[in-house]
VMD Tcl script that builds the backbone (N, CA, C; Angstrom):
set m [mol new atoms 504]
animate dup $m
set s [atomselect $m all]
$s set {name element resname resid chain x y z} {
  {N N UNK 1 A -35.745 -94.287 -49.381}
  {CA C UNK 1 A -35.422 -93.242 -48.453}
  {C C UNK 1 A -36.655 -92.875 -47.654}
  {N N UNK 2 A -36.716 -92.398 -46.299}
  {CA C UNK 2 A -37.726 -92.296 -45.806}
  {C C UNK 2 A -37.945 -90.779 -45.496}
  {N N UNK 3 A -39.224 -90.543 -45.252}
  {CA C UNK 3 A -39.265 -89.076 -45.328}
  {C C UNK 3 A -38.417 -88.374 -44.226}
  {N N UNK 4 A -37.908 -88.888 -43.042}
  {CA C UNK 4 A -36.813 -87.742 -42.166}
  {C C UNK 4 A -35.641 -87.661 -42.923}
  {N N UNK 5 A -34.986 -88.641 -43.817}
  {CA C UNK 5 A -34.355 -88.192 -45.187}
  {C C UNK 5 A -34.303 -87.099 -45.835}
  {N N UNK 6 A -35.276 -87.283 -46.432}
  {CA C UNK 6 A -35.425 -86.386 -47.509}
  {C C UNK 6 A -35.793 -85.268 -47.084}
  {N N UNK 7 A -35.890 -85.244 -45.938}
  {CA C UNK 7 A -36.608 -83.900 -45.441}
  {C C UNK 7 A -35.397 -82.941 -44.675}
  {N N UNK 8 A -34.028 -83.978 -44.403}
  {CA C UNK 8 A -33.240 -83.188 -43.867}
  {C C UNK 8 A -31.896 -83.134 -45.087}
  {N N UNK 9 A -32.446 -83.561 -46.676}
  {CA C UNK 9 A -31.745 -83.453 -47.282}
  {C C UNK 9 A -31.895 -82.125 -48.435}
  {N N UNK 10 A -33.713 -81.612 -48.149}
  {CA C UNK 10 A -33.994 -80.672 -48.463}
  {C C UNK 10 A -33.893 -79.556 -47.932}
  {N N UNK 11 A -33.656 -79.207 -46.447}
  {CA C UNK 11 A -33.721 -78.415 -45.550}
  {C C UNK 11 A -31.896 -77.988 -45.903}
  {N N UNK 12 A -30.912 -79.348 -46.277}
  {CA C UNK 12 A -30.002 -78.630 -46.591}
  {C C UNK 12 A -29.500 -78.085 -48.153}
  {N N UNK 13 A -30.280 -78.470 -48.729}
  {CA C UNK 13 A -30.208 -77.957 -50.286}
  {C C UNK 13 A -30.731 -76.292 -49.974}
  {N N UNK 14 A -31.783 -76.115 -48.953}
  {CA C UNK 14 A -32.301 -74.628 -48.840}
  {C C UNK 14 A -31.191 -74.045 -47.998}
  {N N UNK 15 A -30.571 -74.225 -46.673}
  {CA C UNK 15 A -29.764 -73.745 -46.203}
  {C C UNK 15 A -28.213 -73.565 -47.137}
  {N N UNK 16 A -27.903 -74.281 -47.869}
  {CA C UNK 16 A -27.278 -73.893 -49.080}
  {C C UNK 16 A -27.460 -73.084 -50.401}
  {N N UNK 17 A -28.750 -72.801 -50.694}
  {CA C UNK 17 A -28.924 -71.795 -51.744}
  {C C UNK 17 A -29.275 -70.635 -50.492}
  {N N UNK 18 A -29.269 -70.344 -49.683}
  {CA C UNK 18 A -29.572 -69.213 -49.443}
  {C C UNK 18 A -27.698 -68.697 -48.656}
  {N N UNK 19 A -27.002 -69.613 -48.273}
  {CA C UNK 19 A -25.492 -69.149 -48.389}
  {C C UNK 19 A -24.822 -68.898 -49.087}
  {N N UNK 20 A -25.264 -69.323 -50.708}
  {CA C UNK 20 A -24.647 -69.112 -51.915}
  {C C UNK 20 A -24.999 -67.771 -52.149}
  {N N UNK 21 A -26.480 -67.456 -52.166}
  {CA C UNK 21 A -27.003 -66.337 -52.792}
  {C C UNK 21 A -26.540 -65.053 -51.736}
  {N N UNK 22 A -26.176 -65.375 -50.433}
  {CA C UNK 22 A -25.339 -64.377 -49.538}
  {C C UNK 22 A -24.165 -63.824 -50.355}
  {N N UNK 23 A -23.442 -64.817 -50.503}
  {CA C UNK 23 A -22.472 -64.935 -51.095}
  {C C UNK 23 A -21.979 -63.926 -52.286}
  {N N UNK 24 A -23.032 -64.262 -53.269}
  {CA C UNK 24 A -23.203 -63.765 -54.852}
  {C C UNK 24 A -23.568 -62.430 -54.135}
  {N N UNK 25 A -24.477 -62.223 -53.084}
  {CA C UNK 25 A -25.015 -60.425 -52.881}
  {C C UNK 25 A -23.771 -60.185 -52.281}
  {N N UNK 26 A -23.126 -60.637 -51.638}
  {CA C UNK 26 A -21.951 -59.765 -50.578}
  {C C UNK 26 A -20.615 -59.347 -52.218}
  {N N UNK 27 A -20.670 -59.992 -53.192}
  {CA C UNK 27 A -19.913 -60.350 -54.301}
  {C C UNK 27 A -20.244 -58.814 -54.937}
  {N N UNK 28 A -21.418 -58.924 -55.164}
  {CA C UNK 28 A -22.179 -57.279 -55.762}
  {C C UNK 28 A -21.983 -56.526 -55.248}
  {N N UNK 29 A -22.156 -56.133 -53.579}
  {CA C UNK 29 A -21.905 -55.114 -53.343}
  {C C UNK 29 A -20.763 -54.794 -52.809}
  {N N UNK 30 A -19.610 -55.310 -53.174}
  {CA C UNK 30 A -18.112 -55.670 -53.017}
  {C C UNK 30 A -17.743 -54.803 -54.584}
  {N N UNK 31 A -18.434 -54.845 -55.720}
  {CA C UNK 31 A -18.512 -54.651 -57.655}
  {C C UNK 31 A -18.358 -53.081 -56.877}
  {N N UNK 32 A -19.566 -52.697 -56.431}
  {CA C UNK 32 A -20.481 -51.462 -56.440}
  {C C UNK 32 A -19.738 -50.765 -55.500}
  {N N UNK 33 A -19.050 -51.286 -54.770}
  {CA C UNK 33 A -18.261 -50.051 -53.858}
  {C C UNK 33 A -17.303 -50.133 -54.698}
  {N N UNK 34 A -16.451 -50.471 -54.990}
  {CA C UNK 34 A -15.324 -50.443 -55.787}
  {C C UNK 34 A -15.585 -49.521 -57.054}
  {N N UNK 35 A -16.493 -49.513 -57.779}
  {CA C UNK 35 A -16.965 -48.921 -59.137}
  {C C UNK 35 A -17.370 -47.451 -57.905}
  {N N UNK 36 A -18.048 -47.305 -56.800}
  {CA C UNK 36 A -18.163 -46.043 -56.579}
  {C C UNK 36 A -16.695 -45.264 -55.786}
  {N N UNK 37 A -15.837 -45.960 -55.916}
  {CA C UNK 37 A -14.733 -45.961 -55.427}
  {C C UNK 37 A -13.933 -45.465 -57.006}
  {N N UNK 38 A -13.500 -45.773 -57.472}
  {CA C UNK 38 A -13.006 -45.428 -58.742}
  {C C UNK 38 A -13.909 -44.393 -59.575}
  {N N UNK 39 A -15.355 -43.981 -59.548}
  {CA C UNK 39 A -15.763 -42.686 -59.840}
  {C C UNK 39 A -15.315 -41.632 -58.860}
  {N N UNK 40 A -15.115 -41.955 -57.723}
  {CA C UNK 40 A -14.507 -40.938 -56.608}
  {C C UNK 40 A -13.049 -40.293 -56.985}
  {N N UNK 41 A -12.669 -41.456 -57.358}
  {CA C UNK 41 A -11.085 -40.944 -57.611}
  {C C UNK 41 A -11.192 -40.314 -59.204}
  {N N UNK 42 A -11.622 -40.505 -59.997}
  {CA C UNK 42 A -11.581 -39.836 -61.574}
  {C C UNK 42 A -12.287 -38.800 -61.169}
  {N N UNK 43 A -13.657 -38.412 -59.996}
  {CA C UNK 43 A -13.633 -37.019 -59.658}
  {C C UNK 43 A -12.712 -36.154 -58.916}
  {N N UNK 44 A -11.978 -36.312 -58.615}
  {CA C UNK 44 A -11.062 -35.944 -57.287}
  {C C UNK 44 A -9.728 -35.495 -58.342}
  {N N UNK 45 A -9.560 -36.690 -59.118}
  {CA C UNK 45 A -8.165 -35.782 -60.179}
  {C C UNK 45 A -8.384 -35.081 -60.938}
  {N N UNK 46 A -9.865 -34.868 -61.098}
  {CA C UNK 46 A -10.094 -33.513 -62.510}
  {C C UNK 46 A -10.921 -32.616 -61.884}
  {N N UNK 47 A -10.428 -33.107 -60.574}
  {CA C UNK 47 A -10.781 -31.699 -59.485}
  {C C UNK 47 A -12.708 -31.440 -59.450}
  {N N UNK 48 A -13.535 -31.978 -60.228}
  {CA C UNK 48 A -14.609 -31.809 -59.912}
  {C C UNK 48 A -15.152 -31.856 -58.074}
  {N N UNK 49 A -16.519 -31.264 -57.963}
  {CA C UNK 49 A -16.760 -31.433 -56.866}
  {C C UNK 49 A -17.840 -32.483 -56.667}
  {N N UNK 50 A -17.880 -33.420 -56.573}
  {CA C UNK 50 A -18.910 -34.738 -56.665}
  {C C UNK 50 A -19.993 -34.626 -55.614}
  {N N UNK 51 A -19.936 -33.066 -54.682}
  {CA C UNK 51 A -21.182 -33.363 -54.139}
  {C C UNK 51 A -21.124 -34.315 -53.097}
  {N N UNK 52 A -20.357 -35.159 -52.317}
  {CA C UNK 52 A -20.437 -36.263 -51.610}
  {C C UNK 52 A -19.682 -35.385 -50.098}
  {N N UNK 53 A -20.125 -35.584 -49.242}
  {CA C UNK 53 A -19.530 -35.195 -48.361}
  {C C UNK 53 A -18.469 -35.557 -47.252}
  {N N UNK 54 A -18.446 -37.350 -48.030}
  {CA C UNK 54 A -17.318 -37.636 -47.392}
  {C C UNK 54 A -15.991 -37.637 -48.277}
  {N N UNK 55 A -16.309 -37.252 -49.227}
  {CA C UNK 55 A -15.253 -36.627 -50.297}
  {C C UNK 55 A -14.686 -35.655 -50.113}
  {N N UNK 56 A -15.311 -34.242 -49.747}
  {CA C UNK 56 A -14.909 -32.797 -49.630}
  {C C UNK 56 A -13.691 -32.737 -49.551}
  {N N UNK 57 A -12.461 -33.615 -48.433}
  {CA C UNK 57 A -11.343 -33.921 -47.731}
  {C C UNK 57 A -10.640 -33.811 -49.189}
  {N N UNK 58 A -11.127 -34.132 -50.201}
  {CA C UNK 58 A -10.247 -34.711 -51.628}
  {C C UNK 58 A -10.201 -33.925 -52.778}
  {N N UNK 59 A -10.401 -32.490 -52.294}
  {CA C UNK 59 A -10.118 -31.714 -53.873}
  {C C UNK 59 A -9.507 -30.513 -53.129}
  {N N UNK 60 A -9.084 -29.548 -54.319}
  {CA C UNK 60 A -7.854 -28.409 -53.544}
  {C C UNK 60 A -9.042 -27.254 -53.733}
  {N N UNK 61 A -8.889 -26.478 -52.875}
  {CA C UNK 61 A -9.562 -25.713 -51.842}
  {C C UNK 61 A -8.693 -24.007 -52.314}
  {N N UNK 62 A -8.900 -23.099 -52.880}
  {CA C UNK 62 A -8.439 -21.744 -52.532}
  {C C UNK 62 A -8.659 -21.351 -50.809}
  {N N UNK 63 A -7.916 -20.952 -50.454}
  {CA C UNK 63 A -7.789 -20.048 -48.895}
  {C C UNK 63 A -7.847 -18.908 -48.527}
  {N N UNK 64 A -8.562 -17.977 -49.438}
  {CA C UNK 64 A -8.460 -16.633 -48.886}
  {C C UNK 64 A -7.971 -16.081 -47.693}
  {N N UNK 65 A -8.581 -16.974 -46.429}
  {CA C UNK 65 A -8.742 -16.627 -45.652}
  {C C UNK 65 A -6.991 -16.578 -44.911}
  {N N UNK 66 A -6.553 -17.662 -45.333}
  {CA C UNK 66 A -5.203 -18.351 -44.752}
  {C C UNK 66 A -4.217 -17.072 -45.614}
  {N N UNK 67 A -4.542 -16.778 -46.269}
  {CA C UNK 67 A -3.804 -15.940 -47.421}
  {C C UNK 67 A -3.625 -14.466 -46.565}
  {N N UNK 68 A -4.558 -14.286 -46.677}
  {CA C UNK 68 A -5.103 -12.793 -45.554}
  {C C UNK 68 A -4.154 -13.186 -44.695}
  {N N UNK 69 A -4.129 -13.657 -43.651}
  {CA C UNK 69 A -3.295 -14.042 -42.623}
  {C C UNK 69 A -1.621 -14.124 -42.918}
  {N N UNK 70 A -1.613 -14.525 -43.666}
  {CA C UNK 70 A 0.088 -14.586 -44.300}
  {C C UNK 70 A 0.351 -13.456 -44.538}
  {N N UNK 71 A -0.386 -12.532 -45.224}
  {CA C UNK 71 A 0.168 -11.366 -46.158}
  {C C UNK 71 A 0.132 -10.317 -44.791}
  {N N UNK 72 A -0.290 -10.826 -43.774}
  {CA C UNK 72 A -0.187 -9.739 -42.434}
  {C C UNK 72 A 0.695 -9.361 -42.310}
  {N N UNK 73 A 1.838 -11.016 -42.439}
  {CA C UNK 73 A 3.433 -10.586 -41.876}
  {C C UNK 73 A 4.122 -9.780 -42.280}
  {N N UNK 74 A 5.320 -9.068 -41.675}
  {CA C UNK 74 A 6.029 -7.291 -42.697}
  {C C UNK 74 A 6.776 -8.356 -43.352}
  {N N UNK 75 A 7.103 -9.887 -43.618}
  {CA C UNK 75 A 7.910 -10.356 -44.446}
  {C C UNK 75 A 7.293 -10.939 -45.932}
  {N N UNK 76 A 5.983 -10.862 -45.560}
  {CA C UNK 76 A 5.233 -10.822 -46.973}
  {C C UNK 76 A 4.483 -9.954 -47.786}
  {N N UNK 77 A 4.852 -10.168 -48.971}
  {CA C UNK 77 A 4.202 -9.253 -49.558}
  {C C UNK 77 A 2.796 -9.521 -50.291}
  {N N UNK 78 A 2.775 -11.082 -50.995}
  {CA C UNK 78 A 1.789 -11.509 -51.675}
  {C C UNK 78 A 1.786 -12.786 -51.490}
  {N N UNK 79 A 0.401 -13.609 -51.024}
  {CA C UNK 79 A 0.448 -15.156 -50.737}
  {C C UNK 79 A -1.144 -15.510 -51.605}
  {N N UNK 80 A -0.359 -16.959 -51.830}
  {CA C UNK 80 A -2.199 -17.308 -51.815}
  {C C UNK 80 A -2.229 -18.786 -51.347}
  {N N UNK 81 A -2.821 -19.533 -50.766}
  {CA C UNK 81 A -2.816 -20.966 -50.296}
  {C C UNK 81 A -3.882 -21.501 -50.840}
  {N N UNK 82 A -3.199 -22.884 -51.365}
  {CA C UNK 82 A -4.301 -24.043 -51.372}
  {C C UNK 82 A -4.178 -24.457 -50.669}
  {N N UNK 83 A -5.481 -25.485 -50.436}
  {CA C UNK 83 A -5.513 -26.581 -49.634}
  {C C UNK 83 A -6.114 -28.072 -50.208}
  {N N UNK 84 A -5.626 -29.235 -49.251}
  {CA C UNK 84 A -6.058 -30.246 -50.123}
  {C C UNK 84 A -5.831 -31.300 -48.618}
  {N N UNK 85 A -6.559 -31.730 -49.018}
  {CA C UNK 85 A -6.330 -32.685 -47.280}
  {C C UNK 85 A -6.425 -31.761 -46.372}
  {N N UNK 86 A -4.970 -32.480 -45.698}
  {CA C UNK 86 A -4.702 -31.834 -44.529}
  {C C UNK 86 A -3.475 -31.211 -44.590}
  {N N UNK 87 A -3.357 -30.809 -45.756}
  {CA C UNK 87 A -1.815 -30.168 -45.952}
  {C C UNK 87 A -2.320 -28.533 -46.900}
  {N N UNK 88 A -1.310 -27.907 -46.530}
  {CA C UNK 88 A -1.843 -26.376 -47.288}
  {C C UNK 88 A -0.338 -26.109 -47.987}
  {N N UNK 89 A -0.317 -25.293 -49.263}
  {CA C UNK 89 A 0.475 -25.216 -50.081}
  {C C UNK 89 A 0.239 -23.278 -50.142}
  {N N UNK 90 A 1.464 -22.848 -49.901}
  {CA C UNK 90 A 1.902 -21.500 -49.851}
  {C C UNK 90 A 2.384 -20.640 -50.795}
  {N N UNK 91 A 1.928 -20.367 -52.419}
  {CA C UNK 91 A 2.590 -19.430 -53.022}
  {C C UNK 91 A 2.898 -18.024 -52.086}
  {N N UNK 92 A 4.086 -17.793 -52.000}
  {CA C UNK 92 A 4.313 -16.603 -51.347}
  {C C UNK 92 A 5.551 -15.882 -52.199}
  {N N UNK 93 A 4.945 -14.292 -51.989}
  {CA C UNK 93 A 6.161 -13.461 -52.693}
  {C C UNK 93 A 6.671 -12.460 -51.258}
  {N N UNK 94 A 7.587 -12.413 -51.538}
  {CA C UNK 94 A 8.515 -11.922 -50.004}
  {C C UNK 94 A 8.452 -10.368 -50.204}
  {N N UNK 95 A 8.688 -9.507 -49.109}
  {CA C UNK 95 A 8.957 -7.956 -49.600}
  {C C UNK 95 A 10.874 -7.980 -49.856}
  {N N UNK 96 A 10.723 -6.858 -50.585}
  {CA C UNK 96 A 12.426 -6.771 -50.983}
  {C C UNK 96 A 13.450 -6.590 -49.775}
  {N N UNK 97 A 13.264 -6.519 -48.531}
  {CA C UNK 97 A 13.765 -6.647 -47.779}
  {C C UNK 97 A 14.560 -8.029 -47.559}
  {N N UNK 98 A 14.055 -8.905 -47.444}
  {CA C UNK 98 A 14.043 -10.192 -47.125}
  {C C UNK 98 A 15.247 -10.961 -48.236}
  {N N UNK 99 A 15.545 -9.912 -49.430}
  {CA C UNK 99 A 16.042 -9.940 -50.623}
  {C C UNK 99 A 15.390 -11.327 -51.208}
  {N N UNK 100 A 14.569 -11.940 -50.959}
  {CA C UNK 100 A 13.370 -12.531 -51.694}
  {C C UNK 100 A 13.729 -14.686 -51.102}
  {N N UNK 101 A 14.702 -14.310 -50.117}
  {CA C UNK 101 A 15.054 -15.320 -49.693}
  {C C UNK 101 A 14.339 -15.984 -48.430}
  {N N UNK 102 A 13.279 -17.133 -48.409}
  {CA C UNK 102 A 12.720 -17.613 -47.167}
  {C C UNK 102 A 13.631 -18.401 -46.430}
  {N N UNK 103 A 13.598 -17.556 -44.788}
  {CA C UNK 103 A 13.784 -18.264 -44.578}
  {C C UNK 103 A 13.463 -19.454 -43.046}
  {N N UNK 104 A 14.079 -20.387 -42.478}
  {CA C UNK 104 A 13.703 -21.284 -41.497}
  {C C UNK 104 A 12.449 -20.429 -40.834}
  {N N UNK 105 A 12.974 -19.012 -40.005}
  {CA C UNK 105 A 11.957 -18.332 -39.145}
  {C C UNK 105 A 10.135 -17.661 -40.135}
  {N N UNK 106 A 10.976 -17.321 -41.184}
  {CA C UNK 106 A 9.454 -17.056 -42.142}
  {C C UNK 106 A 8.796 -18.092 -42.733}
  {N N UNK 107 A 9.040 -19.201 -42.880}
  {CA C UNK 107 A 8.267 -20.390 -42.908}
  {C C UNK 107 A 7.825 -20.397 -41.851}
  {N N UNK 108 A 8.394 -20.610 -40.474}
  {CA C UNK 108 A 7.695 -21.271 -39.391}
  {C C UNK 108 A 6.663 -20.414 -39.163}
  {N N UNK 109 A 7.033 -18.885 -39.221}
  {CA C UNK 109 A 5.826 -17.799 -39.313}
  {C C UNK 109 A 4.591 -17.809 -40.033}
  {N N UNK 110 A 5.126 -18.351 -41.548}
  {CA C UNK 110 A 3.852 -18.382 -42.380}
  {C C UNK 110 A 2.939 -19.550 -41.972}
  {N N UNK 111 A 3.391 -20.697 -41.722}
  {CA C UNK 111 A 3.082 -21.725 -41.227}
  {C C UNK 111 A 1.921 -21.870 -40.346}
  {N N UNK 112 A 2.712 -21.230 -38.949}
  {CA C UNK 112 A 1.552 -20.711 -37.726}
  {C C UNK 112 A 0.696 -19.769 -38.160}
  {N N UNK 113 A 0.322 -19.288 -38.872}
  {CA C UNK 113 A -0.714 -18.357 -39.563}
  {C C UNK 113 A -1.537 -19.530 -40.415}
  {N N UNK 114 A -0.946 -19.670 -41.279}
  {CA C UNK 114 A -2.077 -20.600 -42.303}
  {C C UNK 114 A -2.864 -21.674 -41.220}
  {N N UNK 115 A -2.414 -22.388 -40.017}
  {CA C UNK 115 A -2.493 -23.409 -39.153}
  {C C UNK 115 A -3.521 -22.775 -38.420}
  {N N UNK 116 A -3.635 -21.339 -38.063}
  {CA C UNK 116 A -4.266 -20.615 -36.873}
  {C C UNK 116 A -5.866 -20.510 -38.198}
  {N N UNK 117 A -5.896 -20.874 -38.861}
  {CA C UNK 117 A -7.286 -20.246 -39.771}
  {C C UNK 117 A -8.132 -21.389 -40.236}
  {N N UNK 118 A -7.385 -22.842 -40.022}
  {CA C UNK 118 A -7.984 -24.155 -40.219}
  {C C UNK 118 A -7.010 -25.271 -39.460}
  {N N UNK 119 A -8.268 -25.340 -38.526}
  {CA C UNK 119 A -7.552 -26.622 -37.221}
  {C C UNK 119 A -7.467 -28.169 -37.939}
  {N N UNK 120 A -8.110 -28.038 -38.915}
  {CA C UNK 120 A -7.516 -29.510 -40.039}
  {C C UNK 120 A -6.418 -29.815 -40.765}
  {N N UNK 121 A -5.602 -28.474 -40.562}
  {CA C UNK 121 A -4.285 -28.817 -41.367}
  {C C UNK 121 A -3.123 -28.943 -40.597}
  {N N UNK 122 A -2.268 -30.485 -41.291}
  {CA C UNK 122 A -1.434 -30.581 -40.629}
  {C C UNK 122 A 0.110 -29.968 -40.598}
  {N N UNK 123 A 0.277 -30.101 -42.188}
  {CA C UNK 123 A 1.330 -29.680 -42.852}
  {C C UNK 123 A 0.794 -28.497 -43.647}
  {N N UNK 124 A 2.155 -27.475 -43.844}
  {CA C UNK 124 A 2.247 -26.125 -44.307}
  {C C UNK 124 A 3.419 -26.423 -45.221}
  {N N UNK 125 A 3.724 -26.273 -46.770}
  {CA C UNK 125 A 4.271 -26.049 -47.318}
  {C C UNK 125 A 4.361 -25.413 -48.154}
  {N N UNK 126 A 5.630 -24.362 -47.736}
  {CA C UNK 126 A 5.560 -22.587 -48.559}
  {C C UNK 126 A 6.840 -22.347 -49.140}
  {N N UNK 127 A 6.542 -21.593 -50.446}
  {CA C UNK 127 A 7.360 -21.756 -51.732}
  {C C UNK 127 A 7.098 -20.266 -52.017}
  {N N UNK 128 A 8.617 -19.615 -52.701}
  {CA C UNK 128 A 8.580 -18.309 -53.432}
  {C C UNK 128 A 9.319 -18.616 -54.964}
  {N N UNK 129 A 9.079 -19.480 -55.619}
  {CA C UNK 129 A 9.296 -19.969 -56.447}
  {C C UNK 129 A 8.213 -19.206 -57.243}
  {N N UNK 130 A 9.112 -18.360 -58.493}
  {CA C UNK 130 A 8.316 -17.933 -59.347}
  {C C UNK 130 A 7.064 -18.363 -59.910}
  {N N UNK 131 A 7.607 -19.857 -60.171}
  {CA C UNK 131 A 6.785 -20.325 -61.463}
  {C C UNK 131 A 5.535 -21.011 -60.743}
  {N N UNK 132 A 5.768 -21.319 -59.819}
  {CA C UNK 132 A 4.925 -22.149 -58.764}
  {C C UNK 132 A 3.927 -20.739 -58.385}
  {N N UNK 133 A 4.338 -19.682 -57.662}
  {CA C UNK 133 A 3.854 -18.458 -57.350}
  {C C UNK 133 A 2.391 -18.167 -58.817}
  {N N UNK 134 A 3.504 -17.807 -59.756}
  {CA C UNK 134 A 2.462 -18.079 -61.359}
  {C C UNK 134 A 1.108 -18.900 -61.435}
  {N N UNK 135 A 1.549 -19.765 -61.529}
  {CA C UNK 135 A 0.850 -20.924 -61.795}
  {C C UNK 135 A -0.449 -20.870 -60.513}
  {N N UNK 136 A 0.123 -21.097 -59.009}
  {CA C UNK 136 A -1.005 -20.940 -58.331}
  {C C UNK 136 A -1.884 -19.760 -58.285}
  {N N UNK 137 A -1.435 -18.546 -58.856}
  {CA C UNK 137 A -2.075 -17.176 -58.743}
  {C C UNK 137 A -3.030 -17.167 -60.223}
  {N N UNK 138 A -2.717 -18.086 -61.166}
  {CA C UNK 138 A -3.949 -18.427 -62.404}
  {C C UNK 138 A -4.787 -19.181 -62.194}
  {N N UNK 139 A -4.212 -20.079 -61.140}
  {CA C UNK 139 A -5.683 -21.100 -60.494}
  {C C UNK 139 A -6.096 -20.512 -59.981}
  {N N UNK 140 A -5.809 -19.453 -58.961}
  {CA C UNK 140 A -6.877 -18.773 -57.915}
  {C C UNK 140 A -7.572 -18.163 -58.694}
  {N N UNK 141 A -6.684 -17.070 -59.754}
  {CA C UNK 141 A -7.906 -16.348 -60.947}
  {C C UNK 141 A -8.971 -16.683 -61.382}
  {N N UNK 142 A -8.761 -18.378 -61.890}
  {CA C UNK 142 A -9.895 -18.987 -62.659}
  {C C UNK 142 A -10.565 -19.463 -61.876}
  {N N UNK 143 A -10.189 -19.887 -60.624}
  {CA C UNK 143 A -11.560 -20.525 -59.874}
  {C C UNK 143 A -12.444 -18.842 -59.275}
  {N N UNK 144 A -11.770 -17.897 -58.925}
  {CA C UNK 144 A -12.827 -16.673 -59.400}
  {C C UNK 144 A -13.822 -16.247 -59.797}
  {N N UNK 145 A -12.971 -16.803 -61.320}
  {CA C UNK 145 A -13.592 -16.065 -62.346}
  {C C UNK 145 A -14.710 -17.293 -62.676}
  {N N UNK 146 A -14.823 -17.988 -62.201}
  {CA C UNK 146 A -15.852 -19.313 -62.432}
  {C C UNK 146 A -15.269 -20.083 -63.037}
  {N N UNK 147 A -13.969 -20.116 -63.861}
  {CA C UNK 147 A -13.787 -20.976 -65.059}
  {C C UNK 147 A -13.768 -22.288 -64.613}
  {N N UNK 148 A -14.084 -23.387 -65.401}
  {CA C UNK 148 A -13.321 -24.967 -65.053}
  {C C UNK 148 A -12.078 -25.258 -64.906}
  {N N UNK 149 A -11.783 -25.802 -64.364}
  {CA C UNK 149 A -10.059 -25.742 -63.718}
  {C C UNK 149 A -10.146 -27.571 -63.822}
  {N N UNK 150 A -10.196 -28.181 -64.971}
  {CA C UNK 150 A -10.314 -29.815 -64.922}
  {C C UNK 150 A -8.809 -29.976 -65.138}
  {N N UNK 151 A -8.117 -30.972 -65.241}
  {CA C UNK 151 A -6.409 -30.986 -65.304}
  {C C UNK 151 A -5.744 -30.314 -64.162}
  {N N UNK 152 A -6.189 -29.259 -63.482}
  {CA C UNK 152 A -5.030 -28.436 -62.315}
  {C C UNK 152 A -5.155 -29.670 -61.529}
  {N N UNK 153 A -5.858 -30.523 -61.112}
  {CA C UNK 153 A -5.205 -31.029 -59.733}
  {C C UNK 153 A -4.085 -32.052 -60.186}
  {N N UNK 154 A -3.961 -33.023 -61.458}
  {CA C UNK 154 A -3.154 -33.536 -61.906}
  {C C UNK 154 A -1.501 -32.793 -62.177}
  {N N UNK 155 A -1.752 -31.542 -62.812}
  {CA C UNK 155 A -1.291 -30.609 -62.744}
  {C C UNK 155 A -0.491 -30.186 -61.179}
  {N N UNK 156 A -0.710 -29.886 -60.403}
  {CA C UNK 156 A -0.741 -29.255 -59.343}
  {C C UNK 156 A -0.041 -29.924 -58.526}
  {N N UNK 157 A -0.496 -31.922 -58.718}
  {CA C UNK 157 A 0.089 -32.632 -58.015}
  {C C UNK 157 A 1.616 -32.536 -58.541}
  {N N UNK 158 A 1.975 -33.060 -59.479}
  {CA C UNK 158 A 3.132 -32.734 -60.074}
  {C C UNK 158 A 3.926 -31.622 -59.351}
  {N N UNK 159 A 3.855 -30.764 -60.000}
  {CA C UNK 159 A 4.242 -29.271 -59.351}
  {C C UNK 159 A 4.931 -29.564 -57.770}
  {N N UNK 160 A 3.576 -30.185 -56.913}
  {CA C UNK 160 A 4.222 -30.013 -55.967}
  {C C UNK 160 A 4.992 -31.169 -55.402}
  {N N UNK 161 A 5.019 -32.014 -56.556}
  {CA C UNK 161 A 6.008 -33.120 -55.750}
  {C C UNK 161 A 7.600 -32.936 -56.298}
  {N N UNK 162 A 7.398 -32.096 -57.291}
  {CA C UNK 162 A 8.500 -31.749 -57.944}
  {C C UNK 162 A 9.251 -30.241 -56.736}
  {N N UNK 163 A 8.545 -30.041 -56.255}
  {CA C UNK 163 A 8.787 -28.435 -55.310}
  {C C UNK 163 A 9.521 -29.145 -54.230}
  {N N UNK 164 A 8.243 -30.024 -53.570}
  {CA C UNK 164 A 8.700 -30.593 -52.116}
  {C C UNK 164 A 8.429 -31.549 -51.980}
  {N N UNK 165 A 9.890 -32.668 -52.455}
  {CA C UNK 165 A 9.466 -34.085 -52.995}
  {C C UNK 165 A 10.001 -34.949 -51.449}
  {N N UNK 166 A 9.998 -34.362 -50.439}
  {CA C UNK 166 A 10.082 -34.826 -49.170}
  {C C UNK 166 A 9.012 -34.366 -48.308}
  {N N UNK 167 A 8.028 -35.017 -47.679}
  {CA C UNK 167 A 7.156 -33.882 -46.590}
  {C C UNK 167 A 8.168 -33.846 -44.941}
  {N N UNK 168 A 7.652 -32.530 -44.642}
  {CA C UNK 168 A 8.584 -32.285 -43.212}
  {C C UNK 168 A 7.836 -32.594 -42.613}
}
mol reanalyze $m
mol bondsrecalc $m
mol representation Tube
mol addrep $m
């Protein structure tokens, strides 16, 4: 063999270990997003806050603020909203007037209120459902009161697919 041979048979043994070893790195950091991808999500269902800021979008949120705004209307009496995405979730208790029945026009009311206090939400879904009412008014307590709230978003999800197992 003469040396322009061997010389263009080495040049491709190097241009081949260094496409392999592309390869094997693009392979790793293909592992490593995925593994930081699946710590994202085991933080996100036990509701922790991971600190990441392109996460924030992914855990449920108390609303004071959206709450305030609801409880303005003379058709409410007591609200509290989560939030989670881009969708907000409405425990609401009605005044006795209303004989405790929501309806088409006091949704759309509560709705445009919770919507007017965060331009990120798309969907409003509001419930006077006792137990739902309950339940979200002990999460608001404990996130308060500082407590850990690990299980509510698993929790919570449930709840609300069981409430409003269609989105409008």
């Amino acid at each position: 063999m003469n040396k322009k041979n061997k010389f263009i048979q080495l040049m491709m043994v190097i241009v081949l270990t260094a496409a392999l070893s592309a390869c094997m790195n693009r392979n790793d950091n293909n592992k490593q997003g995925m593994e930081n991808q699946k710590n994202n999500m085991r933080n996100i269902s036990t509701g922790e806050n991971t600190g990441d800021n392109e996460n924030q979008d992914n855990r449920l949120d108390v609303a004071d603020e959206a709450a305030d705004e609801v409880v303005k209307l003379p058709e409410v009496r007591h609200a509290n909203v989560i939030v989670t995405d881009e969708n907000a979730y409405v425990a609401a208790v009605l005044e006795d007037g209303t004989d405790g029945k929501l309806t088409k026009d006091t949704e759309k009311k509560i709705a445009d209120r919770v919507k007017s206090t965060d331009p990120d939400i798309n969907n409003v879904f509001v419930s006077t459902n006792p137990d739902f009412v309950d339940r979200v008014q002990k999460y608001v307590d404990d996130v308060q009161a500082g407590k850990p709230v690990k299980g509510f978003f698993e929790e919570f999800s449930e709840m609300v697919q069981r409430l409003f197992p269609t989105q409008r």
